[in-house]
C-alpha positions as a Markdown table, in Angstrom:
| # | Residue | x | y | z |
|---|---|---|---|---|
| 1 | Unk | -2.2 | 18.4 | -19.8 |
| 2 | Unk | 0.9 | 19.3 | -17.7 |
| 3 | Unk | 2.4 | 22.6 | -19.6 |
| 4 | Unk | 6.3 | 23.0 | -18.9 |
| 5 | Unk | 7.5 | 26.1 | -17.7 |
| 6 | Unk | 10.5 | 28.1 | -19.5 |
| 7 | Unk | 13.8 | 27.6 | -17.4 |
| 8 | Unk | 16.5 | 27.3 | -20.4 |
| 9 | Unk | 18.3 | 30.0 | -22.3 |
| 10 | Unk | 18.4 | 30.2 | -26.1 |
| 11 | Unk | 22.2 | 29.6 | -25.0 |
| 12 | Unk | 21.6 | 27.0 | -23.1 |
| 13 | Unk | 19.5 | 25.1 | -25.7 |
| 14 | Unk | 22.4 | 26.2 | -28.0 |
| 15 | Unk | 25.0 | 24.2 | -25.8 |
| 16 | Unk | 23.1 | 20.9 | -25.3 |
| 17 | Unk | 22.6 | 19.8 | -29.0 |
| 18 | Unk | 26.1 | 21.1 | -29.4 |
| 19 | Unk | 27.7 | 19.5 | -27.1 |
| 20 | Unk | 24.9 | 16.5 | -26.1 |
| 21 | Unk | 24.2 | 17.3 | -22.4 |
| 22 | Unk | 23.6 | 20.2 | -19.9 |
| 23 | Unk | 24.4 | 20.9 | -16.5 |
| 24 | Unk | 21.0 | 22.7 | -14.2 |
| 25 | Unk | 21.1 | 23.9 | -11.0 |
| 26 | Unk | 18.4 | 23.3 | -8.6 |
| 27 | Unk | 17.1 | 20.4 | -10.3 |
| 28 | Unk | 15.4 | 19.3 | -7.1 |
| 29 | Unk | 13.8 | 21.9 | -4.6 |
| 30 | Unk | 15.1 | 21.1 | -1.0 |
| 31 | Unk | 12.1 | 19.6 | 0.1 |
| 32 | Unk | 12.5 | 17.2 | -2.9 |
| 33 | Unk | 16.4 | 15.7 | -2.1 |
| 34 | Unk | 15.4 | 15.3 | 1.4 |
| 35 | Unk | 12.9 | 12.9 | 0.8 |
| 36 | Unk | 14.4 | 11.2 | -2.0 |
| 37 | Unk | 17.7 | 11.1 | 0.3 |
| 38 | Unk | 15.4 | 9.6 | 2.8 |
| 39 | Unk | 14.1 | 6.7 | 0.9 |
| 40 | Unk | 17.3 | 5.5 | -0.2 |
| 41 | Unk | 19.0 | 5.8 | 3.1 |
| 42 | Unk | 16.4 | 3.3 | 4.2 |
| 43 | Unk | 16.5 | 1.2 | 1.5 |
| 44 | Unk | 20.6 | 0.8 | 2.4 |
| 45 | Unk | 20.1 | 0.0 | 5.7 |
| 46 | Unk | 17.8 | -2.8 | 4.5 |
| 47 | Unk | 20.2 | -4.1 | 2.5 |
| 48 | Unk | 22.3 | -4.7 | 5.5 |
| 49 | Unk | 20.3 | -8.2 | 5.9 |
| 50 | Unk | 20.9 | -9.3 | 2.4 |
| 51 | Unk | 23.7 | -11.3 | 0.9 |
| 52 | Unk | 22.3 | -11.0 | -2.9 |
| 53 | Unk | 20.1 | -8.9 | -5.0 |
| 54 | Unk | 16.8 | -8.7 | -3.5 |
| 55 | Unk | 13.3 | -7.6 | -4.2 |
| 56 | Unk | 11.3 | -7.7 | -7.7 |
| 57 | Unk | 10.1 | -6.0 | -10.6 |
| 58 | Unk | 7.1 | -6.2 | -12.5 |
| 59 | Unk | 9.3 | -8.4 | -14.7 |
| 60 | Unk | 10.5 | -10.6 | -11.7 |
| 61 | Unk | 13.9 | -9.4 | -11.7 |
| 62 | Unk | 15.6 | -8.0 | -8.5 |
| 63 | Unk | 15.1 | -4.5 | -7.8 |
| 64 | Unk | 18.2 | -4.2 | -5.3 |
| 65 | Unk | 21.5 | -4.8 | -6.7 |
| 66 | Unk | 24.5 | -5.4 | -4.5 |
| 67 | Unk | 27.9 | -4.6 | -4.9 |
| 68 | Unk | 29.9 | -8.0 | -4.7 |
| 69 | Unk | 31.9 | -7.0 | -1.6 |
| 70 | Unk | 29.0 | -5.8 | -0.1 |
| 71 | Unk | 28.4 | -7.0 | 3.6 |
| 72 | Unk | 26.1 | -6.0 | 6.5 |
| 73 | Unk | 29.0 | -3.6 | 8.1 |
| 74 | Unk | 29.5 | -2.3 | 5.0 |
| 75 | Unk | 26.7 | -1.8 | 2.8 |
| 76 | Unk | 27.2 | -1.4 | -1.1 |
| 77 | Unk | 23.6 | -1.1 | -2.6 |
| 78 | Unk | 24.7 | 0.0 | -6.3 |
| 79 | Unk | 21.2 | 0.1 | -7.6 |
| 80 | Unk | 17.5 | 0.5 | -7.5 |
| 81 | Unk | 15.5 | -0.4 | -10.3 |
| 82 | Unk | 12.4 | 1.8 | -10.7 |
| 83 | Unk | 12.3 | 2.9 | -7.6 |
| 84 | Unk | 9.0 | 5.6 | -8.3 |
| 85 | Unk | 7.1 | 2.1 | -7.8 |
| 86 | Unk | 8.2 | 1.8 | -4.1 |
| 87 | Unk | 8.6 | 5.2 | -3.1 |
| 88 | Unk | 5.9 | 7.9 | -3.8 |
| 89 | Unk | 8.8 | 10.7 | -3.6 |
| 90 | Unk | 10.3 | 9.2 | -6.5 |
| 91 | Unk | 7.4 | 9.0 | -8.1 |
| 92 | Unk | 6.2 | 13.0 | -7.4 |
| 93 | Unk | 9.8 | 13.9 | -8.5 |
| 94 | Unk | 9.6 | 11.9 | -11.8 |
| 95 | Unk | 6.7 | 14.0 | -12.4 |
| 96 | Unk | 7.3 | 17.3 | -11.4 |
| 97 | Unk | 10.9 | 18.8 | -11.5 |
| 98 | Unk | 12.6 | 21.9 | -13.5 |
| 99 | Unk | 14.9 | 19.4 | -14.9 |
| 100 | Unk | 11.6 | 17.7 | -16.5 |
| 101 | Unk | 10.7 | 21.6 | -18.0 |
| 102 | Unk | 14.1 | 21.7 | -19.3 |
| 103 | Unk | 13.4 | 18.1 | -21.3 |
| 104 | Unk | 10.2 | 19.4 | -22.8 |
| 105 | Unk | 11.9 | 22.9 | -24.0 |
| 106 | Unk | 14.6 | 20.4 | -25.7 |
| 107 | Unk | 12.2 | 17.4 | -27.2 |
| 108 | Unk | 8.3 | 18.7 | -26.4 |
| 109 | Unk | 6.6 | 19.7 | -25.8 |
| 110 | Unk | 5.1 | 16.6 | -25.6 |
| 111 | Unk | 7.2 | 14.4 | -23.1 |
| 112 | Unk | 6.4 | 10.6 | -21.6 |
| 113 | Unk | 8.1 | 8.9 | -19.0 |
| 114 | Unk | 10.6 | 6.4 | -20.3 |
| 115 | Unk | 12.3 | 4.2 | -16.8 |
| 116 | Unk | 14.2 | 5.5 | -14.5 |
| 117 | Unk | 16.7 | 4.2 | -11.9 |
| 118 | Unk | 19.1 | 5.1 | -8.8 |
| 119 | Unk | 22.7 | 4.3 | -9.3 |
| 120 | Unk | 25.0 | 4.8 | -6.2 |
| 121 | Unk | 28.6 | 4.3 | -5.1 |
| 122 | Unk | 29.4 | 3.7 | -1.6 |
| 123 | Unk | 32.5 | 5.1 | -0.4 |
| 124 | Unk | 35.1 | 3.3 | -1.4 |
| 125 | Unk | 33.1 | 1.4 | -4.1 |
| 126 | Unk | 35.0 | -0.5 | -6.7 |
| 127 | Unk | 32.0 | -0.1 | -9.7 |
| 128 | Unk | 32.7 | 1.6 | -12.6 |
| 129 | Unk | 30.5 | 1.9 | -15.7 |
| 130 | Unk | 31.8 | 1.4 | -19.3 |
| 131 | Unk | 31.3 | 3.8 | -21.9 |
| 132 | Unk | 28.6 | 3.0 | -23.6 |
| 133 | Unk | 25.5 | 5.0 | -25.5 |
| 134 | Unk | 22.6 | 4.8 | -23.8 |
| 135 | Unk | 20.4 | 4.2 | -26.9 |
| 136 | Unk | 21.9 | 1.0 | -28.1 |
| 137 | Unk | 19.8 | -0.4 | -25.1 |
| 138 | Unk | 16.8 | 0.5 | -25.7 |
| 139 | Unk | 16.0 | 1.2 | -29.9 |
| 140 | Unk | 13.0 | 3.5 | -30.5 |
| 141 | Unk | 11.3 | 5.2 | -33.7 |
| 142 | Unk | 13.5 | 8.2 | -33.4 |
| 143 | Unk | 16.1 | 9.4 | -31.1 |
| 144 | Unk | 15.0 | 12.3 | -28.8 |
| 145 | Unk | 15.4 | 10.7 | -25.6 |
| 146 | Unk | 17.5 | 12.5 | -22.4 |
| 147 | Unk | 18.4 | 11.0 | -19.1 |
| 148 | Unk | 18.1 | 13.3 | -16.1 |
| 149 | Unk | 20.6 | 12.7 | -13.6 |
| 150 | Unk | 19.3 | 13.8 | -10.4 |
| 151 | Unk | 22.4 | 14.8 | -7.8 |
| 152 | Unk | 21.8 | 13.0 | -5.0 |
| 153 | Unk | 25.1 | 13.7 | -3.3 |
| 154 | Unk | 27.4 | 16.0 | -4.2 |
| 155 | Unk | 29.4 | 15.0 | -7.2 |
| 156 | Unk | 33.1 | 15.3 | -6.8 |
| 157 | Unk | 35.8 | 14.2 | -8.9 |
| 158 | Unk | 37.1 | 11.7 | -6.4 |
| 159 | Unk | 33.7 | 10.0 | -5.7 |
| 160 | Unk | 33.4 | 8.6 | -9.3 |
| 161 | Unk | 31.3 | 11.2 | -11.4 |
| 162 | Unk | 29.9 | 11.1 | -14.8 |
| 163 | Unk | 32.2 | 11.4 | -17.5 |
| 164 | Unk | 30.9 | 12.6 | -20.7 |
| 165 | Unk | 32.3 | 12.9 | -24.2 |
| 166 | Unk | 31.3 | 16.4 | -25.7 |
| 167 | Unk | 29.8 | 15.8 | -29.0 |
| 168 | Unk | 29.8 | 12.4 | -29.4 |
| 169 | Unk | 25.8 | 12.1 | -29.5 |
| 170 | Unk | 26.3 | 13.7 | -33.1 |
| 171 | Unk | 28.9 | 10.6 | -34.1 |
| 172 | Unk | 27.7 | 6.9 | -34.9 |
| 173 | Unk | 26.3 | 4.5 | -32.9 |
| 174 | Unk | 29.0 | 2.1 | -31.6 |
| 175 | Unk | 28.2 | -1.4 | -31.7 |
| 176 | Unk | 27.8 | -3.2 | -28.0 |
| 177 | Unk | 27.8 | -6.5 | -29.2 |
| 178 | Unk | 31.4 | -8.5 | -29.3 |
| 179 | Unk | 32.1 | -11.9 | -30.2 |
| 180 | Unk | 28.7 | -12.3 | -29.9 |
| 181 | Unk | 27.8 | -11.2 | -26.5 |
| 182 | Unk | 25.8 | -8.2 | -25.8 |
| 183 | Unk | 28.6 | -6.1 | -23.7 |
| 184 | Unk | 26.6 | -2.9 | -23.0 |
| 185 | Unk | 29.7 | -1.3 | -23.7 |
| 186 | Unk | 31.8 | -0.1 | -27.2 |
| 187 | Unk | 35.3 | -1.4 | -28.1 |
| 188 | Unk | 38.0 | -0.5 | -25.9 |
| 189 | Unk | 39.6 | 0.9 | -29.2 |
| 190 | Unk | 37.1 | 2.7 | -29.4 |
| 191 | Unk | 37.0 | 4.1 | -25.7 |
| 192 | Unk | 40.7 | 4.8 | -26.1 |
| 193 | Unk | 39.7 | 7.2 | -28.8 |
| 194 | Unk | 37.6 | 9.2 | -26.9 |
| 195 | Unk | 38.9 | 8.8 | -23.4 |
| 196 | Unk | 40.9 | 12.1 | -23.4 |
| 197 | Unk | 37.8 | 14.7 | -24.6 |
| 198 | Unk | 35.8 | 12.7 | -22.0 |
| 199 | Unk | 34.7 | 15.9 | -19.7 |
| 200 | Unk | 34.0 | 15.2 | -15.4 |
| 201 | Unk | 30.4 | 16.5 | -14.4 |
| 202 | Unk | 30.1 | 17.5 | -11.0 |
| 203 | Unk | 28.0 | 19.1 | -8.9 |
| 204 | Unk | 25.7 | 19.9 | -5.3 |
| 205 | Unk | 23.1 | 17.8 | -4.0 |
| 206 | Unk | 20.0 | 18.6 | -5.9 |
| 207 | Unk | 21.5 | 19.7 | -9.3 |
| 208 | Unk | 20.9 | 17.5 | -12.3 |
| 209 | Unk | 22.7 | 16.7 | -16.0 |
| 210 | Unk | 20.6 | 16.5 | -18.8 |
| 211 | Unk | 22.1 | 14.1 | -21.1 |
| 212 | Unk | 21.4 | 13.1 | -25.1 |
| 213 | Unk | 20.7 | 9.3 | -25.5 |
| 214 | Unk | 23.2 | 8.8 | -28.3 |
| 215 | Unk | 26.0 | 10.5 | -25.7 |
| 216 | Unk | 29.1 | 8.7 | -25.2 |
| 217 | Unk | 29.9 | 8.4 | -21.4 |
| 218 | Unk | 30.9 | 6.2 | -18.6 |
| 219 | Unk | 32.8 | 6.5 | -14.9 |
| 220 | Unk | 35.2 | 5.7 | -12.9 |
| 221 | Unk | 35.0 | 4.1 | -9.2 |
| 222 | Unk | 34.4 | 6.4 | -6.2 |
| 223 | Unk | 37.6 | 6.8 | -4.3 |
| 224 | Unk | 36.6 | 9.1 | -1.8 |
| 225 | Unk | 34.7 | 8.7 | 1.6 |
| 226 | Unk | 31.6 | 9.8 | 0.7 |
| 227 | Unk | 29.2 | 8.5 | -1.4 |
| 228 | Unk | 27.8 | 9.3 | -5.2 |
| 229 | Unk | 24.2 | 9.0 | -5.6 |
| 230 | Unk | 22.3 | 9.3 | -8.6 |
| 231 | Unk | 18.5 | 9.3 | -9.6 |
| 232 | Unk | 17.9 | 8.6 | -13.0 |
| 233 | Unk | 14.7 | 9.8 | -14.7 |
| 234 | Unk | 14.8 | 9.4 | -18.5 |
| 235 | Unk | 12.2 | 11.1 | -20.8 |
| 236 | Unk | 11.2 | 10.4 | -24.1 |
| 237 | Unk | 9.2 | 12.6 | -26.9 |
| 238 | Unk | 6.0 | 11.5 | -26.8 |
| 239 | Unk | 6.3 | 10.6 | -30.4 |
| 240 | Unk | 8.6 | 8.0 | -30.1 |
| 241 | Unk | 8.1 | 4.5 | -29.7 |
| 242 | Unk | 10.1 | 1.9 | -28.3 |
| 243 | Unk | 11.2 | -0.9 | -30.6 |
| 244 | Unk | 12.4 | -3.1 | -28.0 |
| 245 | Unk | 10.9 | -4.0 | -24.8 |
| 246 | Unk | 12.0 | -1.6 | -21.8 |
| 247 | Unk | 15.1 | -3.0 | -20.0 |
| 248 | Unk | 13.8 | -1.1 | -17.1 |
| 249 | Unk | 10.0 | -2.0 | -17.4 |
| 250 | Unk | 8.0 | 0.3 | -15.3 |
| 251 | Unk | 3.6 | 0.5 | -15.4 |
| 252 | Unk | 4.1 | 4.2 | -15.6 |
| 253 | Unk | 6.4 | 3.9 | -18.4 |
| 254 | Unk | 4.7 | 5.7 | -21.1 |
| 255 | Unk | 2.9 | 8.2 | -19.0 |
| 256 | Unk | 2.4 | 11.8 | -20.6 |
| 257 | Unk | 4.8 | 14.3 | -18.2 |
| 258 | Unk | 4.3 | 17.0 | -20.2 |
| 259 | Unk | 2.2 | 18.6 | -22.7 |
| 260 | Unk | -0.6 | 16.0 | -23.8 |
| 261 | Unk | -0.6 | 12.5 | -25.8 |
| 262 | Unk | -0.9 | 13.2 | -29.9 |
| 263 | Unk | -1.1 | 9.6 | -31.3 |
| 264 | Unk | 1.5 | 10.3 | -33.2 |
| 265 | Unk | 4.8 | 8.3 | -34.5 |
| 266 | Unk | 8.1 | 10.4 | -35.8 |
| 267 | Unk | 10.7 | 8.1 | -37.0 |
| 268 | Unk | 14.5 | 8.9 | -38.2 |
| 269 | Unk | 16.9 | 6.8 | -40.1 |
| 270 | Unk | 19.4 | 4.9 | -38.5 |
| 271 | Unk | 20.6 | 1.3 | -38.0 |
| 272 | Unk | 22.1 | -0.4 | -35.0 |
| 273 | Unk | 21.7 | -4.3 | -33.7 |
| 274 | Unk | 19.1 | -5.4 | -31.2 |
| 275 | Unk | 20.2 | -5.4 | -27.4 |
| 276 | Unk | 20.0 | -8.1 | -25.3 |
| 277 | Unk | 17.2 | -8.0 | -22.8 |
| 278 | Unk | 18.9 | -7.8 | -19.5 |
| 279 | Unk | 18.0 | -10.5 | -17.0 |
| 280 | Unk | 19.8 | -10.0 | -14.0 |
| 281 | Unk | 19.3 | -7.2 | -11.4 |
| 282 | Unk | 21.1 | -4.3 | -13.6 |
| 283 | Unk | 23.1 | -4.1 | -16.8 |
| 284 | Unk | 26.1 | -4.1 | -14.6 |
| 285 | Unk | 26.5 | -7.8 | -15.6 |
| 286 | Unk | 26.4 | -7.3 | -19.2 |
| 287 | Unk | 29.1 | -5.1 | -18.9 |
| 288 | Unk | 30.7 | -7.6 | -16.6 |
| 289 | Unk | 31.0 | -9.7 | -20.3 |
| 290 | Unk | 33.5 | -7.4 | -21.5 |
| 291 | Unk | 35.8 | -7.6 | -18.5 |
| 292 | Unk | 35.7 | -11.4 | -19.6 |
| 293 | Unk | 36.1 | -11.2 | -23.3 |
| 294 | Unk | 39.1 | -8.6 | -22.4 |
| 295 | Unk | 40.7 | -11.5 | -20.2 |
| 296 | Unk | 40.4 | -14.4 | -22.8 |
């Protein structure tokens, strides 16, 4: 039993079910972003030797995905599927962080590892994320989950940061399904709606944004010359119980972070479709679909 220490405000509590996410300094202790910076600068220059998404998963996909201009001079590794199973700083961090104390205050105090991911953007990198929910990819008995997003470089607002939508996590769950392909993204109609509340979260190396699984968000491409790193932990309450089968399968997925495993199941009432289960190296080509469909 891992007991979380106290590190948000009655405020700050206040602000993230009002608004769906939270910004926290100092996510990551020094010693902590070095290493993880470590790993993944080695894992870019490895790339450098690959002309497709390489490695594998537990579930046989690729665990490096490449950006499709991405060449040996000029490496675009856009992500890293569960990378705490090839890196034992990942793995330490996953566990331990005051981001992770924060989670348990918000959804604990009970909290089990869900998947996680790194998601970068090379300078100059042309990938951009569609808005989408989080939760219509992965269903579960009820609906306290949060992403972490770990700072790995500082966040700008020319490097392609997180955009969020304030409040949207307390709105409906948008259908991700069109025409009958599984998008991983809503309607443009319905981005255009929400575009211009859609708040920029930046940011120093080692700071973090917790974020609501229901919580409307996407981003834009980096522009600048540096690059935009992120490590993505997400947590779940331990009593609740995926539905679907992890699009990011991990064999520490359902590990107890925080607090101590009850047995339990809470469920809420809601109703979305079923996602697709992914099966290439990241949900970047589901999203991909909707460029398509938006062409026909």
């Amino acid at each position: 039993m891992t007991t979380a220490e106290t590190v948000l405000t009655t405020t700050q509590v206040d602000a993230f079910w009002a608004d769906g996410y939270l910004c926290l300094q100092e996510a990551l202790t020094p010693l902590q972003l070095t290493s993880l910076t470590t790993d993944f600068d080695t894992w870019v220059e490895q790339s450098r030797n690959h002309t497709e998404p390489f490695g594998s998963t537990i579930d046989g996909r690729a665990r490096f995905d490449l950006e499709v201009d991405h060449t040996a001079d000029k490496p675009a590794l856009r992500r890293v599927a569960s990378p705490i199973e090839v890196s034992a700083a990942y793995l330490a961090a996953m566990r331990n962080n005051r981001a992770l104390d924060a989670v348990a205050q918000l959804i604990g105090p009970n909290i089990e590892f869900n998947n996680a991911k790194i998601n970068s953007k090379q300078p100059g990198s042309a990938t951009h994320v569609k808005y989408h929910q989080d939760f219509m990819f992965q269903p579960h008995s009820n609906q306290d989950l949060i992403a972490v997003l770990f700072f790995i470089d500082e966040v700008s607002l020319e490097n392609g940061p997180l955009q969020v939508v304030p409040g949207s996590h307390r709105g409906p769950l948008f259908d991700h399904w069109h025409d009958g392909a599984f998008t991983g993204a809503v309607d443009k109609a319905i981005e255009a709606k929400h575009i211009d509340r859609a708040v920029p979260i930046t940011g120093q190396a080692g700071a973090a944004c917790l974020m609501h699984t229901r919580l409307l968000h996407g981003s834009a491409p980096n522009s600048s010359e540096a690059p935009r790193t992120l490590f993505i932990a997400e947590y779940r309450a331990e009593d609740s119980k995926p539905l679907q089968v992890n699009h990011l399968p991990s064999k520490y997925q359902g590990e107890v972070v925080r607090g101590q495993a009850t047995n339990r199941v809470r469920c809420s009432s809601y109703e979305m479709e079923f996602p697709e289960v992914p099966t290439g190296a990241s949900f970047f080509s589901q999203q991909a679909k909707a460029d398509a469909r938006q062409a026909m």
